[in-house]
Short mmCIF file of the C-alpha atoms (twelve columns), coordinates in Angstrom:
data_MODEL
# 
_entry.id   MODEL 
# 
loop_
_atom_site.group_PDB 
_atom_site.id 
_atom_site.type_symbol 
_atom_site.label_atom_id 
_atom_site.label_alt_id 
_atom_site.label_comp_id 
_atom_site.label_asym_id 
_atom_site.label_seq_id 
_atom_site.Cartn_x 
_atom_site.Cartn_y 
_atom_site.Cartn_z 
_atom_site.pdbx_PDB_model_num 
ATOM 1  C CA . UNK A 1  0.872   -25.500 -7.988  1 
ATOM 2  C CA . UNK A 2  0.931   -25.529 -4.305  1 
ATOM 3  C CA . UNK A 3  2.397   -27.540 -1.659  1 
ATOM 4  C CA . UNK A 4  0.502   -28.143 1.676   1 
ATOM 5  C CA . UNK A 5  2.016   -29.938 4.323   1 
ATOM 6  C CA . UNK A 6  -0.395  -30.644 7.426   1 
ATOM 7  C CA . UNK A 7  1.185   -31.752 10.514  1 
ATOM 8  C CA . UNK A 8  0.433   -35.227 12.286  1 
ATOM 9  C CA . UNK A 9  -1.523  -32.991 14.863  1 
ATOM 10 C CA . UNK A 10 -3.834  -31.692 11.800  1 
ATOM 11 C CA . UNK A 11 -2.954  -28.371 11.796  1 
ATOM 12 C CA . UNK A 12 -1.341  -26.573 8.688   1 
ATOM 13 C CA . UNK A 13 2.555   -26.578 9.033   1 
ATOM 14 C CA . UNK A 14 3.470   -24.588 5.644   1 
ATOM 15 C CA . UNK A 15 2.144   -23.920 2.199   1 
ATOM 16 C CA . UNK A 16 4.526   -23.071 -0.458  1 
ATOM 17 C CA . UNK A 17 4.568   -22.436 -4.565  1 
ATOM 18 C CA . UNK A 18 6.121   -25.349 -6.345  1 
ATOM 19 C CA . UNK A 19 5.531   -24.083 -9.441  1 
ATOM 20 C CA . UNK A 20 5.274   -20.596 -10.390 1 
ATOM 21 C CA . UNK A 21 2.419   -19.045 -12.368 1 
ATOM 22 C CA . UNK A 22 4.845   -16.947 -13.744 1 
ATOM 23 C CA . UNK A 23 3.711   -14.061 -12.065 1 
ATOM 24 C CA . UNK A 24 4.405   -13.345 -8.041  1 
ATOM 25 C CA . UNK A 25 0.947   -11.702 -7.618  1 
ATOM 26 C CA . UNK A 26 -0.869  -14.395 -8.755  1 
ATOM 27 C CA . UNK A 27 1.403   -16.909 -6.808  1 
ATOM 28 C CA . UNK A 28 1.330   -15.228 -3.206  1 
ATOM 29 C CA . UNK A 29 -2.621  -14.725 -4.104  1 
ATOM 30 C CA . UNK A 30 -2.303  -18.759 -3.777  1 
ATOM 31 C CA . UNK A 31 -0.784  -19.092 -1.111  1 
ATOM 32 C CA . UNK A 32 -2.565  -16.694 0.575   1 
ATOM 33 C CA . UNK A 33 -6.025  -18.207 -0.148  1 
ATOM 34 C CA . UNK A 34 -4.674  -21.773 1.376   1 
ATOM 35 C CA . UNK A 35 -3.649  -20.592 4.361   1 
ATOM 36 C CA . UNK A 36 -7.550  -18.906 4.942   1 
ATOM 37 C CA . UNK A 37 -9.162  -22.167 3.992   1 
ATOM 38 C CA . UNK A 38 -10.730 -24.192 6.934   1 
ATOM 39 C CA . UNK A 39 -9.215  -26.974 6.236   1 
ATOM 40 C CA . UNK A 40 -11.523 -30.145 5.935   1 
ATOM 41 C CA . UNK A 41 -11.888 -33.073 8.930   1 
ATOM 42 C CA . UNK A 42 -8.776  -35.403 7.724   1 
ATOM 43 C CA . UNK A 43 -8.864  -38.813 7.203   1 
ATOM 44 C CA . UNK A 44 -9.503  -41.526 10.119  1 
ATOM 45 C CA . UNK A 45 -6.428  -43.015 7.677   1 
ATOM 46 C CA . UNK A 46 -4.469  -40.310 7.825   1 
ATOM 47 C CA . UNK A 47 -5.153  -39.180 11.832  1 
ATOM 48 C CA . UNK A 48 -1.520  -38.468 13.684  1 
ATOM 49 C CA . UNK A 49 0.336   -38.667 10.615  1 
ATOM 50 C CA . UNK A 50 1.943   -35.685 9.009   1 
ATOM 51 C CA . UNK A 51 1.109   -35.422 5.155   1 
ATOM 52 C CA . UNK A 52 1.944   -33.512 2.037   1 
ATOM 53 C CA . UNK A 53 -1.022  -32.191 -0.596  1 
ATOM 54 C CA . UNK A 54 -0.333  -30.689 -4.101  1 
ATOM 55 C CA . UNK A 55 -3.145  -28.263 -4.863  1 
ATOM 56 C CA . UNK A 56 -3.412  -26.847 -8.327  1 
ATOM 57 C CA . UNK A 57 -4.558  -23.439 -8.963  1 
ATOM 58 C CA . UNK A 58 -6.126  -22.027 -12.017 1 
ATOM 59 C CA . UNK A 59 -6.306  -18.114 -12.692 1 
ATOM 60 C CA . UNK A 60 -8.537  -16.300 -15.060 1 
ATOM 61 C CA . UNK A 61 -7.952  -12.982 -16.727 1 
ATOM 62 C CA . UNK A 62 -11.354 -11.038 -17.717 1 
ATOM 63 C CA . UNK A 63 -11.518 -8.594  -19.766 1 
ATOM 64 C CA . UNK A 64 -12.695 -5.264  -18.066 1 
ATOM 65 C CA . UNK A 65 -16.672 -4.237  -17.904 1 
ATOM 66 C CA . UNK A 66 -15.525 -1.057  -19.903 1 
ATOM 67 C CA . UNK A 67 -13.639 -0.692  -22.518 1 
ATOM 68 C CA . UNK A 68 -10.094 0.832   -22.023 1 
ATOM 69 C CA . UNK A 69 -9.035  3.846   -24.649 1 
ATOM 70 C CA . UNK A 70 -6.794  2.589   -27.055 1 
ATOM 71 C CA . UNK A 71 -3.168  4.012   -27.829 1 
ATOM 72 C CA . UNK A 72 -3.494  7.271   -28.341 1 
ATOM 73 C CA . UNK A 73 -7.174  7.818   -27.603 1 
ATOM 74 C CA . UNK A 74 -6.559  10.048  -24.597 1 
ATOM 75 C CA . UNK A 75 -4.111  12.430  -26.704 1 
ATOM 76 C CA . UNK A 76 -7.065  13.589  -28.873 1 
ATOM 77 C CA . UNK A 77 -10.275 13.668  -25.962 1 
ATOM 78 C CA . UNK A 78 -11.262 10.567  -27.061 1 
ATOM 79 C CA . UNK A 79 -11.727 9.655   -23.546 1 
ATOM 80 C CA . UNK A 80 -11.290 13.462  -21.835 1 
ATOM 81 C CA . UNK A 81 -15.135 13.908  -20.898 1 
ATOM 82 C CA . UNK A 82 -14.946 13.719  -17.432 1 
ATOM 83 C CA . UNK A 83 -12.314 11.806  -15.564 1 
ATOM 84 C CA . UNK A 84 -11.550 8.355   -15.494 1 
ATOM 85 C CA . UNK A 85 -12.924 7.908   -12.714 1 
ATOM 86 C CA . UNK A 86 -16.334 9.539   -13.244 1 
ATOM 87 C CA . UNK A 87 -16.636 7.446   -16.523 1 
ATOM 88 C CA . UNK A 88 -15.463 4.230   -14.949 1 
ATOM 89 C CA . UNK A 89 -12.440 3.397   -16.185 1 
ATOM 90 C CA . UNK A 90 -9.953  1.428   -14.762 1 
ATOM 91 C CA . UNK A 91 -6.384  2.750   -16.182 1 
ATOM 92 C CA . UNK A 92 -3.187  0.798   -15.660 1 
ATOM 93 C CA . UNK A 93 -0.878  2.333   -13.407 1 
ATOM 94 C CA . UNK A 94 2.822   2.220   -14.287 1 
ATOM 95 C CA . UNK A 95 3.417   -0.736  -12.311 1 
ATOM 96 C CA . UNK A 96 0.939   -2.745  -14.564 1 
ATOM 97 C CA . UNK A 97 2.795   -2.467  -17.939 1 
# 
């Protein structure tokens, strides 16, 4: 979940998480996309007044187009023809486990 606050002069003031997603990626991915909205005409109500909107966000894992090797598979050339890369597969890096 994320907070927006808009200023009374319309313009965005701050965005911030107020509740994780558990994972900081996905979370400053949020944010990130709020602040590079163009931000709807506000209110006639809410003209000169500063206000605060909670916007939820929902992320969706996919699985990949190809199939990763399983455990093991590269060990025994399962996977060796060619290189990753040329085969199109996508490996996790170490920062991904």
């Amino acid at each position: 979940m994320v907070r927006v606050e808009i200023g009374a002069d319309g313009l965005l003031k701050d965005v911030t998480v107020t509740r994780s997603s558990g994972f900081s990626v996905l979370d400053d991915r949020a944010v990130a996309k709020v602040r590079t909205v163009t931000l709807p005409g506000i209110p006639h109500e809410l003209r000169g007044r500063a206000f605060t909107l909670e916007v939820p966000f929902l992320f969706q894992l996919r699985r990949p187009a190809v199939a990763l090797p399983q455990e093991g598979e590269l060990d025994k050339g399962v996977a060796s023809k060619g290189a990753p890369e040329e085969k199109g597969l996508v490996l996790p890096g170490p920062s991904l486990k």
